[in-house]
N, C-alpha and C positions, 0 to 999 in steps of 0.2 A: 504494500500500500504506500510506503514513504517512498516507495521510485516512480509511482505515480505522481505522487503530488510535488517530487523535483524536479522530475524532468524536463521541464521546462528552465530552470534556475532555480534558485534561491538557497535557505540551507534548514537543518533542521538541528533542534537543539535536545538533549536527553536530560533525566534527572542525576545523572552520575559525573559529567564532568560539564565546563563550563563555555566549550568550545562548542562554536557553531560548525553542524556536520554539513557537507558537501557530498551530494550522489555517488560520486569517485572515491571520497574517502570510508563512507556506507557498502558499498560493493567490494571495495578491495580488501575491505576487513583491517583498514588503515590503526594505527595503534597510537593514540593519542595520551601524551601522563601515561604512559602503563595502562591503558584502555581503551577498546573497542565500544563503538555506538551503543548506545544501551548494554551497558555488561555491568550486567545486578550482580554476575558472581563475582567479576575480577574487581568490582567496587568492594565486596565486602571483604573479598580474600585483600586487599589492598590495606584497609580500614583496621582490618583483624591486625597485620601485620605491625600497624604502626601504633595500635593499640598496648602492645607488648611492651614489656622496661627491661 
């Protein structure tokens, strides 16, 4: 559905990072911060991680 509604331009944003996504970086599985477009897991393995002392 989100390559519908880019494919023409624009970008789309997720609740796990701050970066506005682009169709290109959506599709190629591009890795942003240590993270992919919407990735609940690698946000919370992320989270977990830095949660630790």
């Amino acid at each position: 559905m989100i390559a519908l509604l880019l494919e023409h331009g624009g970008v789309a944003t997720d609740d796990y990072t701050p970066h506005p996504w682009t169709l290109p970086e959506i599709l190629s599985g591009a890795v942003i911060d240590g993270l992919r477009f919407f990735d609940f897991r690698g946000y919370h393995e992320l989270n977990r991680e830095h949660g630790r002392s």
